[in-house]
ROZA-824172 format. One record per atom (N, C-alpha, C): residue in three letters; atom name; z, y, x. Coordinates in steps of 0.05 Angstrom, whole numbers, plus 5000, padded with zeros to 4 digits. Layout:
{node "ALA" "CA" {Z Y X}}
...
% end
This chain:
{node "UNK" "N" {8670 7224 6780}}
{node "UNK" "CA" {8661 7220 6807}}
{node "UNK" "C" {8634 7232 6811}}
{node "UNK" "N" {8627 7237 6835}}
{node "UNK" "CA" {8605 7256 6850}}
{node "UNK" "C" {8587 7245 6865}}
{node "UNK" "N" {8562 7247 6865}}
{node "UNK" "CA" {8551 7229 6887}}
{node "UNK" "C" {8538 7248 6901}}
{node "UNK" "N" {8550 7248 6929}}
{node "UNK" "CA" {8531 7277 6945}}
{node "UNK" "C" {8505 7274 6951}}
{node "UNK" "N" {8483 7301 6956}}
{node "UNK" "CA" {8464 7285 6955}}
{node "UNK" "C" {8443 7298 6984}}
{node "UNK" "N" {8433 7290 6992}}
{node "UNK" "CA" {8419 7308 7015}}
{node "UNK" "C" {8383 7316 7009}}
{node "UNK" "N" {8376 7336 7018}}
{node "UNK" "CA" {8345 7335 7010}}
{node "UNK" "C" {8329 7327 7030}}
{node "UNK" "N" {8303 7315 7034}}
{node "UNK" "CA" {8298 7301 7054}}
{node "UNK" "C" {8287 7319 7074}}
{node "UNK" "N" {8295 7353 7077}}
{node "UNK" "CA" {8295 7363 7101}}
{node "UNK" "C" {8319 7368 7107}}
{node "UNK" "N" {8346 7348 7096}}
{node "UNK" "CA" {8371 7355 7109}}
{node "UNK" "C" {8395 7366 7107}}
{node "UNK" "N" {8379 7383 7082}}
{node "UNK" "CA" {8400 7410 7069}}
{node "UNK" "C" {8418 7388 7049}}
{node "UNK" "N" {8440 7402 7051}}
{node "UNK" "CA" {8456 7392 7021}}
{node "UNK" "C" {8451 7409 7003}}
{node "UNK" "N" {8449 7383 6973}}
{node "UNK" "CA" {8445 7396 6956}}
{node "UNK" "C" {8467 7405 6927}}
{node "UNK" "N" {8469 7406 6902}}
{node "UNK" "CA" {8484 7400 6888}}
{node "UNK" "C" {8491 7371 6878}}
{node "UNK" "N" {8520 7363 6880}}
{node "UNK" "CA" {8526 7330 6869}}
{node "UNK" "C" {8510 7329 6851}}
{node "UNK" "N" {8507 7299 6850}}
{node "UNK" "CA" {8491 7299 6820}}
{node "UNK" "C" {8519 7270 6814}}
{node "UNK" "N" {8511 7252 6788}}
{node "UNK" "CA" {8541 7231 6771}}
{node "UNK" "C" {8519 7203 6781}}
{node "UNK" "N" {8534 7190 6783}}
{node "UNK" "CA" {8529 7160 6794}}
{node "UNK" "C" {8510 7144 6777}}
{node "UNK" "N" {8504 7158 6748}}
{node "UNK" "CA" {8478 7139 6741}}
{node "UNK" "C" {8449 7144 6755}}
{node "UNK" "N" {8449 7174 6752}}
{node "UNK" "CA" {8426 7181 6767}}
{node "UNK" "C" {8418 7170 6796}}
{node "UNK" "N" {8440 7165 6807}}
{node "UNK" "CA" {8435 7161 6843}}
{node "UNK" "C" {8424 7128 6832}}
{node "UNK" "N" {8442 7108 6811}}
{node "UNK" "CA" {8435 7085 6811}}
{node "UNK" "C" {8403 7081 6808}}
{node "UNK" "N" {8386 7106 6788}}
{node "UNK" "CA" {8361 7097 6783}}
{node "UNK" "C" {8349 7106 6802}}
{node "UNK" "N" {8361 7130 6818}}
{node "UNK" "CA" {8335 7128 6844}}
{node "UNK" "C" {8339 7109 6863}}
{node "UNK" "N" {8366 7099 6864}}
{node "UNK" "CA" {8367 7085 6890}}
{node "UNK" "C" {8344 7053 6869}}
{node "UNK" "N" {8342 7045 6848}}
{node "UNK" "CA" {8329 7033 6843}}
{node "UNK" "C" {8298 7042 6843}}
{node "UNK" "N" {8294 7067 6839}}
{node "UNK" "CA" {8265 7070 6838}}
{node "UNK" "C" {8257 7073 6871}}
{node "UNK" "N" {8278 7061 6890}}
{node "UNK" "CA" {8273 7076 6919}}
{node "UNK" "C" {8266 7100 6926}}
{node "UNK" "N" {8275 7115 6915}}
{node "UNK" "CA" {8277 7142 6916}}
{node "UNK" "C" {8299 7150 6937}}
{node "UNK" "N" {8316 7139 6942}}
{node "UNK" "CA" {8342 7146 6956}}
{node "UNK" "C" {8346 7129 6977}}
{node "UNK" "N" {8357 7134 6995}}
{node "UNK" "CA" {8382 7120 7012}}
{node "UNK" "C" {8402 7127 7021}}
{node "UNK" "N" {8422 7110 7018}}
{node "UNK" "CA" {8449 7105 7018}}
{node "UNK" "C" {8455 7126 7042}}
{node "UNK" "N" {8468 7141 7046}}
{node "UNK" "CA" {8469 7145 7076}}
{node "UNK" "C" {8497 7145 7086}}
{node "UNK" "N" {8520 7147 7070}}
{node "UNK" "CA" {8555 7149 7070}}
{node "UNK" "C" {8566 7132 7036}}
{node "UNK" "N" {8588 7116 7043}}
{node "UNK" "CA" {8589 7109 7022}}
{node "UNK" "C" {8621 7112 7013}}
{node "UNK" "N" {8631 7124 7037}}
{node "UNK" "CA" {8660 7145 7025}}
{node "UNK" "C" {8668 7163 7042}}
{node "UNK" "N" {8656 7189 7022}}
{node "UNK" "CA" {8656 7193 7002}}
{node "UNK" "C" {8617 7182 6999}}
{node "UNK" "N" {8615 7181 6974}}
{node "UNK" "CA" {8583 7164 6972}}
{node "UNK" "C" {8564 7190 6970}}
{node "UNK" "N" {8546 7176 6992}}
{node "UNK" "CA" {8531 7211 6988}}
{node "UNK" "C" {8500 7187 6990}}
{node "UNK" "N" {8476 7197 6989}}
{node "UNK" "CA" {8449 7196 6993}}
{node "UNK" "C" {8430 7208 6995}}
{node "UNK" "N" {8408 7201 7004}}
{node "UNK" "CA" {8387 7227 7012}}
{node "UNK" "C" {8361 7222 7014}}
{node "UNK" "N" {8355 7236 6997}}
{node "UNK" "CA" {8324 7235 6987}}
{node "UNK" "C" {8303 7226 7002}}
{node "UNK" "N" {8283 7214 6997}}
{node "UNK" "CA" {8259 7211 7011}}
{node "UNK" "C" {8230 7223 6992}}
{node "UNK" "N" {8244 7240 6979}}
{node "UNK" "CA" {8215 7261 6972}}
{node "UNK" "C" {8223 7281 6972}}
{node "UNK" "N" {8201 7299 6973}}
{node "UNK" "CA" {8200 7331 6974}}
{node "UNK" "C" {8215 7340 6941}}
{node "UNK" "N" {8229 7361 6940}}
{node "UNK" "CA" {8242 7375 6923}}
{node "UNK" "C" {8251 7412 6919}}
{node "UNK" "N" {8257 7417 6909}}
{node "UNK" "CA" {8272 7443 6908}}
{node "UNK" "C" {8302 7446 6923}}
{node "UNK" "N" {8299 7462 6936}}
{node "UNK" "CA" {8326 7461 6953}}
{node "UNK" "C" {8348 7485 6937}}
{node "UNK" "N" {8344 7483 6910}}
{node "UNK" "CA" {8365 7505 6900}}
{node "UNK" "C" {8388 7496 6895}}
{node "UNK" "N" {8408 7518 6899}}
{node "UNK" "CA" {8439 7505 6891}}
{node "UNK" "C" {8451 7521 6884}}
{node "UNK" "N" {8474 7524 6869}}
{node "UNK" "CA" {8484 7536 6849}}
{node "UNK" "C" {8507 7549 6869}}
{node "UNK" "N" {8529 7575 6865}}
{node "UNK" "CA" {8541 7588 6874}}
{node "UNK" "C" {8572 7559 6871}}
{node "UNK" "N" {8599 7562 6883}}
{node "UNK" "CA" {8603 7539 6879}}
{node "UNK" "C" {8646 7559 6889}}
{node "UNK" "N" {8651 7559 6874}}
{node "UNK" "CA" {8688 7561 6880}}
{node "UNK" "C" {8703 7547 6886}}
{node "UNK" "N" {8711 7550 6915}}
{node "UNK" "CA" {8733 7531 6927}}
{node "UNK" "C" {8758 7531 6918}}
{node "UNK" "N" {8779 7514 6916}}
{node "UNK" "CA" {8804 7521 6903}}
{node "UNK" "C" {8817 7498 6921}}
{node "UNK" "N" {8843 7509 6934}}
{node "UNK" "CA" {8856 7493 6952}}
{node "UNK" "C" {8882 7490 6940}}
{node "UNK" "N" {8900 7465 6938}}
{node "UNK" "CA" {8929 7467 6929}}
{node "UNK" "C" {8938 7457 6950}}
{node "UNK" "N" {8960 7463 6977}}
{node "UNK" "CA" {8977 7453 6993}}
{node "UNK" "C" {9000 7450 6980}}
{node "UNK" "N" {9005 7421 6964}}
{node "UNK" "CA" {9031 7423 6953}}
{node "UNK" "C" {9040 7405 6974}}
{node "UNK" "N" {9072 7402 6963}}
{node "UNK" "CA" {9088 7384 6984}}
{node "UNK" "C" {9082 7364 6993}}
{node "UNK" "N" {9073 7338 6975}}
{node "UNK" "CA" {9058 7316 6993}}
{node "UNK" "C" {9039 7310 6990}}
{node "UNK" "N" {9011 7324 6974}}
{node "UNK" "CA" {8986 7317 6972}}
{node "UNK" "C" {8977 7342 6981}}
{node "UNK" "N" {8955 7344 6992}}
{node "UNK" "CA" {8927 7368 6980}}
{node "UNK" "C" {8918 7366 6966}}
{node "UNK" "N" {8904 7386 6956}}
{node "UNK" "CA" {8885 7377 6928}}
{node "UNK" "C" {8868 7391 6932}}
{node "UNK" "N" {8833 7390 6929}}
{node "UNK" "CA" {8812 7408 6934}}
{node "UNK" "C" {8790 7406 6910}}
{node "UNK" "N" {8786 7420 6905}}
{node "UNK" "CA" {8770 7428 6873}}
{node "UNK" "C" {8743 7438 6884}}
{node "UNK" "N" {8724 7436 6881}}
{node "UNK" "CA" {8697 7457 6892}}
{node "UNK" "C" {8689 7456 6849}}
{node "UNK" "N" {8678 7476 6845}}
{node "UNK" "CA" {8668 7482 6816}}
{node "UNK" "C" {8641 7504 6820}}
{node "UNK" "N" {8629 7491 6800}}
{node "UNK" "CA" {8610 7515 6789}}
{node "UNK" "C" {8623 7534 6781}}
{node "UNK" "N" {8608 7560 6791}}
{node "UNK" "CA" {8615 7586 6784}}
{node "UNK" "C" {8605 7590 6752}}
{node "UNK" "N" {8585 7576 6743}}
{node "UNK" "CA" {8576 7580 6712}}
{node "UNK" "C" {8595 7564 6702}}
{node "UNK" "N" {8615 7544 6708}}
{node "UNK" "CA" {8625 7536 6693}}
{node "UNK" "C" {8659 7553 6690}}
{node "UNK" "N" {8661 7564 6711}}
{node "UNK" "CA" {8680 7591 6712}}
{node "UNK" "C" {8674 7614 6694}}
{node "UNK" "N" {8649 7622 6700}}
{node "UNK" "CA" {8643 7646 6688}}
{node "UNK" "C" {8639 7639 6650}}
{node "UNK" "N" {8630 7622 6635}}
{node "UNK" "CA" {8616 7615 6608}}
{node "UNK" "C" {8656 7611 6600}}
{node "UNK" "N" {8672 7605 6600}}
{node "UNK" "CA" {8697 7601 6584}}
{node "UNK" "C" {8706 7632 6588}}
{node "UNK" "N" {8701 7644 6614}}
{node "UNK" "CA" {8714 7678 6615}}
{node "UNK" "C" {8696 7689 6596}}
{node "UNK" "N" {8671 7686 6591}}
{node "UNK" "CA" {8648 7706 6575}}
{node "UNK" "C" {8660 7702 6536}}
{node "UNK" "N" {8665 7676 6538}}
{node "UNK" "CA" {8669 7669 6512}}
{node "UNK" "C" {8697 7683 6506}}
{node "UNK" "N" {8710 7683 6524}}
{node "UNK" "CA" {8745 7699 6510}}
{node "UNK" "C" {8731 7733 6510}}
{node "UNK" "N" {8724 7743 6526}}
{node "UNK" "CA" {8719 7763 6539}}
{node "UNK" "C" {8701 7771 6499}}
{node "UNK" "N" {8682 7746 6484}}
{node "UNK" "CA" {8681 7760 6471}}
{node "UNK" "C" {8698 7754 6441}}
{node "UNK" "N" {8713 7737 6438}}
{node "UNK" "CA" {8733 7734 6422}}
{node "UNK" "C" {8757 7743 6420}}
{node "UNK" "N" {8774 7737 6448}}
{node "UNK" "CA" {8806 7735 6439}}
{node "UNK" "C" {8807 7769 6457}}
{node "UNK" "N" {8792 7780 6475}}
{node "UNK" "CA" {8800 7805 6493}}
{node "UNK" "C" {8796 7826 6465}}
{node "UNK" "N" {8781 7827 6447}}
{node "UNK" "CA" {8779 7851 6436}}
{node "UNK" "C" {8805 7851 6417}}
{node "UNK" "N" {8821 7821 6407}}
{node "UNK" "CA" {8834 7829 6388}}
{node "UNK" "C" {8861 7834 6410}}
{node "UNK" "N" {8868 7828 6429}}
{node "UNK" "CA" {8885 7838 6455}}
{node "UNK" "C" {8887 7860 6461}}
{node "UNK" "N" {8866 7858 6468}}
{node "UNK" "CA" {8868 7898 6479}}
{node "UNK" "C" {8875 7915 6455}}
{node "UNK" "N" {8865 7908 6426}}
{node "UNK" "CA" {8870 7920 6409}}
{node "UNK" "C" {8908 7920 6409}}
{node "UNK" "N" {8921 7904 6408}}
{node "UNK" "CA" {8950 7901 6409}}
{node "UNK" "C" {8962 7913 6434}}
{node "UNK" "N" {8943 7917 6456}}
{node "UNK" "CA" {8957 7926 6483}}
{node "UNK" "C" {8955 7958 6472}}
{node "UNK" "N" {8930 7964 6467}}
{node "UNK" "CA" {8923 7996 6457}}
{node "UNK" "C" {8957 8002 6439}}
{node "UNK" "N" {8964 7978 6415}}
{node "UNK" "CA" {8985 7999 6404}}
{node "UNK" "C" {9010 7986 6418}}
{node "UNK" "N" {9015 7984 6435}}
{node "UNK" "CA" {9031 7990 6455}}
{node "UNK" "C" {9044 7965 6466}}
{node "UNK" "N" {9033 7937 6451}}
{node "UNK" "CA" {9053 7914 6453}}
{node "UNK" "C" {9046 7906 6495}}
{node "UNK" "N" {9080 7904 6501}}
{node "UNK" "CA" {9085 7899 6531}}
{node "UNK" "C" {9063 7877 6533}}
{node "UNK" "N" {9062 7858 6528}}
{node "UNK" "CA" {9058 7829 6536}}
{node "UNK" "C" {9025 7826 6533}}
{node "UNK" "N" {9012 7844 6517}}
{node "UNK" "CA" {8981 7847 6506}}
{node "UNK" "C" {8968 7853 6536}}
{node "UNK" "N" {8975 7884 6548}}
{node "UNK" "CA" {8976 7901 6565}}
{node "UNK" "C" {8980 7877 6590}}
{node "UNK" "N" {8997 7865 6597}}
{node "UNK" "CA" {8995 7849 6622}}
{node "UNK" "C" {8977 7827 6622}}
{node "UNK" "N" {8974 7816 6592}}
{node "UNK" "CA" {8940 7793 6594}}
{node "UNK" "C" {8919 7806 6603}}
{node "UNK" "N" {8917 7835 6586}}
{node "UNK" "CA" {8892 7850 6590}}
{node "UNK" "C" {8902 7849 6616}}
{node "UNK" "N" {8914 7861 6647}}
{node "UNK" "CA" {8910 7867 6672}}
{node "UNK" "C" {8899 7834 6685}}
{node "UNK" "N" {8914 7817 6671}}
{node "UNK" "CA" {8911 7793 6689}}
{node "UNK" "C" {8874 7788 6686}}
{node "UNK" "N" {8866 7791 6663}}
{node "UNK" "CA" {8839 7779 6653}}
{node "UNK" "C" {8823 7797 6665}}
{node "UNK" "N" {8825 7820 6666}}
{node "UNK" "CA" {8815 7837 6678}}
{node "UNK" "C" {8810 7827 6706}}
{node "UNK" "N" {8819 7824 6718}}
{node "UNK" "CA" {8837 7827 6758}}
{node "UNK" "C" {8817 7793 6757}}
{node "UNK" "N" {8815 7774 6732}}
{node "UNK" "CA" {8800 7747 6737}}
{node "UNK" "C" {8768 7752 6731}}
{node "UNK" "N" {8770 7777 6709}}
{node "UNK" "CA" {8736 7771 6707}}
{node "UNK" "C" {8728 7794 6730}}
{node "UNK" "N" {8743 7807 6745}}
{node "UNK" "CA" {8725 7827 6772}}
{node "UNK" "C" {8725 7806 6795}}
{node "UNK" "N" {8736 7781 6798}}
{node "UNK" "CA" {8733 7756 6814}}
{node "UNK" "C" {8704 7738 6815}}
{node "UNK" "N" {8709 7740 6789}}
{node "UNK" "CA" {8685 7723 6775}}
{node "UNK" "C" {8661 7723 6761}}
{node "UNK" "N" {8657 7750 6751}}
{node "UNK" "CA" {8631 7766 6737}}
{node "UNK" "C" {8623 7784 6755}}
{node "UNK" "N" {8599 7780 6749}}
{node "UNK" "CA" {8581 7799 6755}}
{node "UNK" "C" {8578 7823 6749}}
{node "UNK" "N" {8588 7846 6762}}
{node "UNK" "CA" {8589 7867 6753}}
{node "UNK" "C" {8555 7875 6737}}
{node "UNK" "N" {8567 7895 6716}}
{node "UNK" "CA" {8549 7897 6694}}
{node "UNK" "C" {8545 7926 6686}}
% end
């Protein structure tokens, strides 16, 4: 669970997890301002930075489903294959295996989505 959070000029900021909101709302640092979904908002000055953030929508048949994610948390699992499992891949796509060759396009076609060109 997420606790949204506002900065006290207004802006939204990044969720922060429900222990933290409990010690400021104890240190009065916070107030309540929505409590579903539970959001609160600062009463001191802060940094208004926020992280890049990927929407992901599922319209299945009888639910929606909505995902928002860090893009670092997208990007650090692609960097880590990218430097493990892609070199011994491509190596198998190079000698000709079908199925190597279509990971490499897919992984490819995900990290020009998601990386930073370099």
């Amino acid at each position: 669970m997420k606790v949204y959070v506002k900065s006290q000029s207004g802006k939204w900021l990044m969720p922060t997890n429900p222990a933290n909101a409990r010690i400021l709302l104890k240190k009065g640092k916070v107030r309540v301002i929505q409590r579903t979904p539970f959001a609160i908002h600062l009463l001191y000055e802060t940094t208004e930075h926020v992280q890049p953030v990927s929407v992901g929508i599922d319209d299945g048949g009888i639910h929606v489903g909505i995902a928002a994610v860090s893009i670092f948390k997208i990007q650090w699992p692609i960097y880590k294959i990218r430097q493990t499992e892609y070199p011994v891949i491509l190596e198998k796509a190079e000698a000709g295996e079908e199925d190597a060759q279509k990971w490499i396009d897919h992984f490819t076609s995900l990290c020009n989505n998601y990386l930073p060109v370099q």
